[in-house]
Each structure stands twice: as C-alpha cells, then as structure tokens.
GULO-328895 format. One line per 8 residues: number of its first residue (from 1); their letters; for each residue x, y, z of N, C-alpha, C. Coordinates in steps of 0.05 Angstrom, whole numbers. Layout:
// residues N
NUM = a = X,Y,Z,X,Y,Z,X,Y,Z | ...
***
This chain:
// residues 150
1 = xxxxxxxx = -516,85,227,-498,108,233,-502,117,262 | -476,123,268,-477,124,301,-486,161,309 | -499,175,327,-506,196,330,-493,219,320 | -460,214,330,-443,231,325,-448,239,296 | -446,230,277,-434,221,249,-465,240,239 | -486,232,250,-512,241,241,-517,272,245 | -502,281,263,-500,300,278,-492,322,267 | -458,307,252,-441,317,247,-448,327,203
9 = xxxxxxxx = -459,307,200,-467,306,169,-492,328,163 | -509,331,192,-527,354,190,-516,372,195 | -497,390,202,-490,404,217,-480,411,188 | -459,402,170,-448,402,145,-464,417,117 | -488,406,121,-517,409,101,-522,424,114 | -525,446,137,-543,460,143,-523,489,144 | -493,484,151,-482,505,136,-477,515,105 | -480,482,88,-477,497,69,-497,505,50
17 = xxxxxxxx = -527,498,69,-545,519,60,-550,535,67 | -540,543,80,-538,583,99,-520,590,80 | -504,581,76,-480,587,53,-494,599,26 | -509,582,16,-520,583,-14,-545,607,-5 | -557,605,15,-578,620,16,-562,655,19 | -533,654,30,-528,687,34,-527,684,12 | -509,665,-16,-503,683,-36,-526,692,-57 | -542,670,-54,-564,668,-70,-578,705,-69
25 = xxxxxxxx = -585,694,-35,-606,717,-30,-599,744,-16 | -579,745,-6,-561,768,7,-537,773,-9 | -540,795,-28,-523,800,-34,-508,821,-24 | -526,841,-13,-510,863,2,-530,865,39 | -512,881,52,-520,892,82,-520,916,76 | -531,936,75,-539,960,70,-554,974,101 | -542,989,124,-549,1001,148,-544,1028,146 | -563,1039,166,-552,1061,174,-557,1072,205
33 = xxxxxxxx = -547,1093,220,-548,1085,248,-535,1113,258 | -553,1122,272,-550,1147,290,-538,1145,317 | -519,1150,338,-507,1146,355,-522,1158,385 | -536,1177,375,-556,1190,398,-578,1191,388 | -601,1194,400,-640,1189,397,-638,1224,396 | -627,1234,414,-634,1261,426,-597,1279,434 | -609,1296,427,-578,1314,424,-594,1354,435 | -579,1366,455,-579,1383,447,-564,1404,432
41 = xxxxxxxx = -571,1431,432,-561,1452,413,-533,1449,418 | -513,1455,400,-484,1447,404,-474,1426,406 | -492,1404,415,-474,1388,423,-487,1355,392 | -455,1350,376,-457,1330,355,-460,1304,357 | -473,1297,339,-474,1274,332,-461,1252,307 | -461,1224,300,-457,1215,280,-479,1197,266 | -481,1192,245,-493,1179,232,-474,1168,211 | -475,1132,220,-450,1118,206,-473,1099,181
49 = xxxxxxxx = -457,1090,161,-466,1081,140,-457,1060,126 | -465,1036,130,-449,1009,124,-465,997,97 | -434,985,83,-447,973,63,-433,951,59 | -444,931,58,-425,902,67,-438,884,44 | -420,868,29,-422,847,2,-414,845,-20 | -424,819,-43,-397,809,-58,-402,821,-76 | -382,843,-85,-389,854,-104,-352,865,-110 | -350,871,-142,-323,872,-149,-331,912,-159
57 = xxxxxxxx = -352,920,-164,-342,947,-166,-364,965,-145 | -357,988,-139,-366,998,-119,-404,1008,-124 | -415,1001,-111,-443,1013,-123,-450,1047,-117 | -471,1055,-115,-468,1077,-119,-489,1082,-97 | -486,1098,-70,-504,1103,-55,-513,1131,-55 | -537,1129,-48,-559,1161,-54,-553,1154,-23 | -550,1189,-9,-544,1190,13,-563,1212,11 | -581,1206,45,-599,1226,57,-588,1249,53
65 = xxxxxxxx = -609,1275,45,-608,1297,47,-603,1308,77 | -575,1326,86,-573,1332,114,-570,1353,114 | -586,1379,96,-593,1406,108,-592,1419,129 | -609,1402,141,-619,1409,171,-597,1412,190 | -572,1401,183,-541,1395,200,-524,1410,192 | -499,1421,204,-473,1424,193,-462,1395,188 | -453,1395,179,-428,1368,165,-404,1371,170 | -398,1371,203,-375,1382,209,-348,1364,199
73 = xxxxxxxx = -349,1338,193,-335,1316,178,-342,1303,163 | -334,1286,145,-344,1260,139,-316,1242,131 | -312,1216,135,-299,1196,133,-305,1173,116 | -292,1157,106,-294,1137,97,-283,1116,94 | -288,1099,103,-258,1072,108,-278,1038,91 | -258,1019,80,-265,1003,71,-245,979,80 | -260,952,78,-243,933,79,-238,914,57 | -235,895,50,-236,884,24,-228,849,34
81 = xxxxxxxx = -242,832,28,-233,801,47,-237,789,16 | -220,770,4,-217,761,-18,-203,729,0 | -230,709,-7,-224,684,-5,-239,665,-18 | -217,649,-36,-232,636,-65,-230,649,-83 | -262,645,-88,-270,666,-114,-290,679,-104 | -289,690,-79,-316,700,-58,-287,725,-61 | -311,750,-57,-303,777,-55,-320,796,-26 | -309,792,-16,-318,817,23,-316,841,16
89 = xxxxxxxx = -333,862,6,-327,885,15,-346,909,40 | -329,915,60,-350,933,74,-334,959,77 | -362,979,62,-351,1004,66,-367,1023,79 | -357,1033,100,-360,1048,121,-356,1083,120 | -386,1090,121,-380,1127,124,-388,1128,145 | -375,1149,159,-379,1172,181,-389,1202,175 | -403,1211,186,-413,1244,185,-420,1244,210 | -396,1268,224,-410,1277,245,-428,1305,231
97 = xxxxxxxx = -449,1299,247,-469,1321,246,-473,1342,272 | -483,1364,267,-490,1389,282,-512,1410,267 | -536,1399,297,-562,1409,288,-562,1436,281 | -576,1445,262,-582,1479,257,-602,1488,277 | -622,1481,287,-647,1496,298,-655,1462,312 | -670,1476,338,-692,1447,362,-710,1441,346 | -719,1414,350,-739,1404,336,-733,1378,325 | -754,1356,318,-747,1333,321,-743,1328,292
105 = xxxxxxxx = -724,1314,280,-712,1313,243,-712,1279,242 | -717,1284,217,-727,1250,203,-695,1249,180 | -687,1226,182,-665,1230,166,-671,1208,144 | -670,1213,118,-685,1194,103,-669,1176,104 | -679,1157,85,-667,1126,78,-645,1132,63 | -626,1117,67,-596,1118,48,-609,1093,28 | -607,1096,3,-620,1085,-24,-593,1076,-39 | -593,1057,-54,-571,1033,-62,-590,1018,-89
113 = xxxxxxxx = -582,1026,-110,-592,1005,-127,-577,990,-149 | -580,961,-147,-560,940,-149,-565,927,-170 | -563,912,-198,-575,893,-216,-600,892,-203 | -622,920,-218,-646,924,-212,-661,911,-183 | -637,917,-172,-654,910,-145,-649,936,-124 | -681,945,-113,-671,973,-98,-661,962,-67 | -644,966,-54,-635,965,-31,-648,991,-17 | -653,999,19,-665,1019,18,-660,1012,58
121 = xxxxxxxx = -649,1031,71,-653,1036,98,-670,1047,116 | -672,1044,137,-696,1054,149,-694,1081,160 | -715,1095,163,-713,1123,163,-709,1126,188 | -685,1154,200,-675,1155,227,-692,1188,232 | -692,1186,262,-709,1204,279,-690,1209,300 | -688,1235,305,-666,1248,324,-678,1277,334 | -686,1279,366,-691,1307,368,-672,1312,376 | -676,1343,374,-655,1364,386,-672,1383,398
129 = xxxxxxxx = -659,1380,422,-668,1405,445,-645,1438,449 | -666,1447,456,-652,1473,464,-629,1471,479 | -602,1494,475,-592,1488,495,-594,1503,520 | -580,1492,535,-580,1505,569,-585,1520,573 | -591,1553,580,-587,1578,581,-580,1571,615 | -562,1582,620,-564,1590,657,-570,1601,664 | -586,1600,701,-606,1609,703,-591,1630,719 | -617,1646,732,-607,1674,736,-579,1681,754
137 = xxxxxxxx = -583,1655,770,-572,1653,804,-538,1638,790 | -545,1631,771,-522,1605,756,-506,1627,743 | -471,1620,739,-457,1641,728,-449,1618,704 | -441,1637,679,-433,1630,662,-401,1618,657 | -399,1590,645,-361,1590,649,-355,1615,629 | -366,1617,615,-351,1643,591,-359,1677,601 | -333,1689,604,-338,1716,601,-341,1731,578 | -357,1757,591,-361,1765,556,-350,1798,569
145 = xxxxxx = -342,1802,547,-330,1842,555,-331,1860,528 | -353,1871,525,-346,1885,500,-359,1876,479 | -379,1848,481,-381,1841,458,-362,1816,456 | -349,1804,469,-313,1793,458,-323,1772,481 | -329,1742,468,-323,1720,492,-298,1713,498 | -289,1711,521,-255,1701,534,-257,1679,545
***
C-alpha cells in the first residue's frame, strides 16, 4: 500500500473513533461563563449557560442561586441539528445581572442530571467594586435640586 492510501485509511479509523468515543462518552457539554472577572456598582453583567447534546427531551437544569444580583433579564434561545438518526441540541440562557452590594460573589455550579449521571459546572467568581464617587474638585454629570435628579 502506497503512503497516501495508509494515510488516508488512518485518518478514516481515527475519525470514526472520535466519533464513537463523543457518543459513547460525551453525551452532553454543560458550561457556564461570566463576561467580566470584575464589575463595578451599577455597572452589569452576564452570565451565559450552554447546554449542548443528543438528547430528544429537554433535561432539567438546577440553576445557581443569584440573590446577590438583580435579574435585570433573562433569555433563552435553542438550536436543534437533526442528521440521520443523530439529534444536536444547544440551548442557550442569558441573565444579565446587577450586583446588590461590593464584595467578591461565588456563583455556584449550574447542576444537570442525566440517566443517573450528575453533570456539574465550575464555580464562577466575580468582584464588585464600589462605585466612583467624584471627587471634591470633580463635578457631577447629574444635577440634583430639591431632592429631584435632572
């Protein structure tokens, strides 16, 4: 057998055991992911939430406790890729968040459990600093009269 052919026959066998090994052993992608490390007062953030694999009904995700935030949104979008008898699904949340109080917040693991298998994300860390105050010499863009910002 000439190189090509040897080349070409491994190359064959070695995708379609990456193949067998996602379905086998990857059944789902389960992430989660903060957009800023560090945020101050006022100013939001997101924390997006992916769930990607072959699966025909939706599983059920335990989503971190976000107390500590306003929940000024949340979103949700999905895609669905159907080829064969293979099923794609990735579904995607959004929450923008907005901190209550400075101080550095642990956002737990988003938890997923599948035909007794626990799925489980890694825990996110985000401080929040004070915000700006201007200083004495510094004028404010907002007027205030009365009590009444303009």
């Amino acid at each position: 057998m000439n190189h090509y052919f040897r080349k070409k026959i491994f190359l064959s066998l070695y995708s379609l055991a990456l193949l067998f090994l996602a379905s086998e052993g990857g059944e789902f992608s389960l992430t989660s992911e903060i957009n800023k490390k560090r945020v101050k007062m006022g100013e939001e953030f997101t924390l997006t939430i992916s769930l990607t694999g072959d699966y025909r009904v939706r599983p059920e995700l335990k989503i971190p406790d976000l107390s500590e935030f306003v929940v000024l949104s949340s979103q949700q979008s999905s895609t669905f890729n159907l080829r064969g008898k293979k099923h794609k699904t990735n579904i995607k949340y959004e929450f923008r968040l907005l901190p209550k109080k400075p101080g550095v917040f642990s956002i737990g693991p988003v938890e997923l459990n599948y035909k007794n298998q626990l799925y489980k994300t890694k825990i996110l860390t985000i401080e929040v600093l004070p915000s700006e105050t201007p200083s004495p010499g510094k004028k404010s863009p907002w007027k205030i009269r009365k009590g009444v910002i303009l």
